[in-house]
C-alpha positions in Angstrom: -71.9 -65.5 -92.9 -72.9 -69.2 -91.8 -70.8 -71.5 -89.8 -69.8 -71.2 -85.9 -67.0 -69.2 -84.2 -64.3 -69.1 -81.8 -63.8 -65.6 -80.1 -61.1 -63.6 -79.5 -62.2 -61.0 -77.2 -59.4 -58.1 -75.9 -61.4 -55.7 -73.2 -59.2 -52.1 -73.5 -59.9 -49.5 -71.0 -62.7 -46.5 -72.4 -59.6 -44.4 -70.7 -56.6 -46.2 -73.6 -59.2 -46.4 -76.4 -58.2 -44.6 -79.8 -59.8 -42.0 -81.5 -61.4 -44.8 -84.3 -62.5 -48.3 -84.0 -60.1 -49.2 -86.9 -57.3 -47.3 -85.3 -58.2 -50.3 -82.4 -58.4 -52.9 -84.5 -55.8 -51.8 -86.3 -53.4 -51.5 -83.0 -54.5 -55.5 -81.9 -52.7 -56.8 -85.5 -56.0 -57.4 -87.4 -55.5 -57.2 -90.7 -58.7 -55.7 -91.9 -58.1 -56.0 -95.7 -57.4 -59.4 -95.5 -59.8 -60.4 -92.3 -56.6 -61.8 -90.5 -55.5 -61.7 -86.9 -51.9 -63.8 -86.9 -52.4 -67.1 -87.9 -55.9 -66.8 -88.1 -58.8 -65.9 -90.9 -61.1 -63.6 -89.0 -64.4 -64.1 -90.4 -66.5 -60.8 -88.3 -65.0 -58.3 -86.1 -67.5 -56.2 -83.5 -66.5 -53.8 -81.5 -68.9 -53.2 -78.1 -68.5 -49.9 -75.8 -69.2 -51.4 -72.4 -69.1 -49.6 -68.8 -65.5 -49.1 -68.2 -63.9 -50.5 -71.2 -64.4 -51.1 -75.3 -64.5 -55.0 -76.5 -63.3 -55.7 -79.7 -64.4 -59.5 -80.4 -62.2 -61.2 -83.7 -64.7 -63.9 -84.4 -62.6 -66.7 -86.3 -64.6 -69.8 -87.9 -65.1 -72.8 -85.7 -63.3 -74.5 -88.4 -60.3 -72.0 -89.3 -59.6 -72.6 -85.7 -59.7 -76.0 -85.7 -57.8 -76.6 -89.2 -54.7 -74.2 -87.7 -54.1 -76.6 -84.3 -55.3 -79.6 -86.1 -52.8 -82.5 -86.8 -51.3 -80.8 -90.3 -51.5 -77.7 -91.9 -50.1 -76.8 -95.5 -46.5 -75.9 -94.1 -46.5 -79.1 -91.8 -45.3 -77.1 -89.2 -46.3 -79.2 -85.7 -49.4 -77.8 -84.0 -47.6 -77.0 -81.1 -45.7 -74.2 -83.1 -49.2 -73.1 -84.6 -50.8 -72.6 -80.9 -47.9 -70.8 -79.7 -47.9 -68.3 -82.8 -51.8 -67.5 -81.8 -51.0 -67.0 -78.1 -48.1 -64.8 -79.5 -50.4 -62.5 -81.3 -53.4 -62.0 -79.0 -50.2 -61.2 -76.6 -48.5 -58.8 -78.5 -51.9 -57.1 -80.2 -53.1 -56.6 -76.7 -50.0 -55.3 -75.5 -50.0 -52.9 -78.3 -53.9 -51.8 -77.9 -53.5 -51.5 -73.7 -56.1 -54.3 -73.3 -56.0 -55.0 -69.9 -57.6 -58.8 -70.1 -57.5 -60.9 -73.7 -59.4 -64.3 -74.1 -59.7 -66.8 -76.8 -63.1 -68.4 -76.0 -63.4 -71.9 -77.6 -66.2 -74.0 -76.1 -69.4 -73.0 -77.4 -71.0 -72.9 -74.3 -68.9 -70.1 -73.0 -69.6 -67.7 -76.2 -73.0 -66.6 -75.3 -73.4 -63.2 -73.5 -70.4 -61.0 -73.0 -72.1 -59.9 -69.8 -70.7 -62.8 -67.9 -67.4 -62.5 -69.0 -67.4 -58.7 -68.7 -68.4 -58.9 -65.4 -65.4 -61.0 -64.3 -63.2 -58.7 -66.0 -64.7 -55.8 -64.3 -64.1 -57.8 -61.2 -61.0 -58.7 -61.8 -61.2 -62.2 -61.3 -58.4 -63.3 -62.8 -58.7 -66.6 -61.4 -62.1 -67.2 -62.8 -60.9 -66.2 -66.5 -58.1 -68.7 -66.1 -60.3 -71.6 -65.0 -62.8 -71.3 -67.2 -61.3 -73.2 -69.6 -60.1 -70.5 -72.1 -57.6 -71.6 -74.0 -55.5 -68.0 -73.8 -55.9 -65.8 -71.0 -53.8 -62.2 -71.8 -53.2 -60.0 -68.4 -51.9 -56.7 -68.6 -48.3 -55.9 -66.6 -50.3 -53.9 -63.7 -53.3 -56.7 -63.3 -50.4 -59.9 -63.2 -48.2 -57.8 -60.8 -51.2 -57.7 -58.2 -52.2 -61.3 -58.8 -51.5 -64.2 -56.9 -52.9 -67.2 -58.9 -55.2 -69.5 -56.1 -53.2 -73.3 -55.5 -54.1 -75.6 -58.5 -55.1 -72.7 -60.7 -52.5 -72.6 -63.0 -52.3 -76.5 -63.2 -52.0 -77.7 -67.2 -51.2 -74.3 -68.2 -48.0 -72.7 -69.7 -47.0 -68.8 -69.9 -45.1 -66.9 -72.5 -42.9 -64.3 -71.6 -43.8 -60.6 -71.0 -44.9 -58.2 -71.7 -48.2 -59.0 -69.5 -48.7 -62.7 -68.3 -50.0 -64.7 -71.1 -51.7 -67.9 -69.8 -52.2 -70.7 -72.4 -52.9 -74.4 -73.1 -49.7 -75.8 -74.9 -51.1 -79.3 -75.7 -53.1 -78.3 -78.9 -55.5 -81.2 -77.5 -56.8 -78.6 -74.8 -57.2 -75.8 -76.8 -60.5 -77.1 -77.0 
């Protein structure tokens, strides 16, 4: 399939993973008939088994990303509302799956090798994830009880509720 992607990576521990890939991305709230993930057409899904945990990467299109926190959509619903329902869903499917760190990567130049990312999730450097720009960060309940954000780390960003701390860009303007 041509075209360029966002990514929508959930890292669940090799521990929490289910007996099938589907079952996995079945648990997240992908739609796998329909290639749908909340608000958003999913264009490719892989799944990776890494050292310590499975990645499951949602790989929207560049543009399906672009058109949902654009200035209109079909509905006319404001952007804002549109943002929030993504950060909803990678929330809620990585609460369901027992991902213990979600991202939404948007800037190209963070989409390369999952190595780098990996290895800050390995690390758990939670600040890292947060200021490298992605435009949601998901935590699970254990890692944001033993985090204490660094000063100025958490500046421009908003949270939803629990379950987990969800860490996002509310102005649609820095979603990317």
């Amino acid at each position: 399939m041509g075209g360029e992607f966002v990514a929508l990576d959930f890292f669940v521990p090799l521990a929490a993973r289910p007996p099938s890939d589907d079952a996995l991305v079945d648990l997240l709230g992908c739609d796998r008939a329909k290639m749908v993930f909340g608000p958003l057409d999913v264009a490719e899904i892989v799944v990776d088994t890494l050292s310590h945990h499975v990645c499951v990467r949602l790989c929207p299109l560049r543009r399906a990303f672009f058109d949902l926190v654009g200035e209109k959509d079909a509905a006319d619903r404001p952007r804002q509302q549109r943002g929030i329902q993504l950060a909803i869903a990678i929330r809620d499917g990585a609460a369901r799956a027992n991902a213990e760190v979600a991202t939404l990567v948007t800037e190209r130049h963070l989409l390369g090798d999952l190595g780098d990312l990996y290895a800050r999730v390995v690390a758990r450097d939670l600040d890292s994830l947060v200021r490298e720009s992605h435009s949601v960060v998901y935590f699970d309940d254990e890692l944001a009880r033993d985090w204490e954000p660094a000063p100025g780390v958490l500046d421009g960003r908003d949270e939803l509720p629990e379950p987990g701390r969800t860490i996002f860009v509310w102005e649609p303007a820095r979603w990317f």
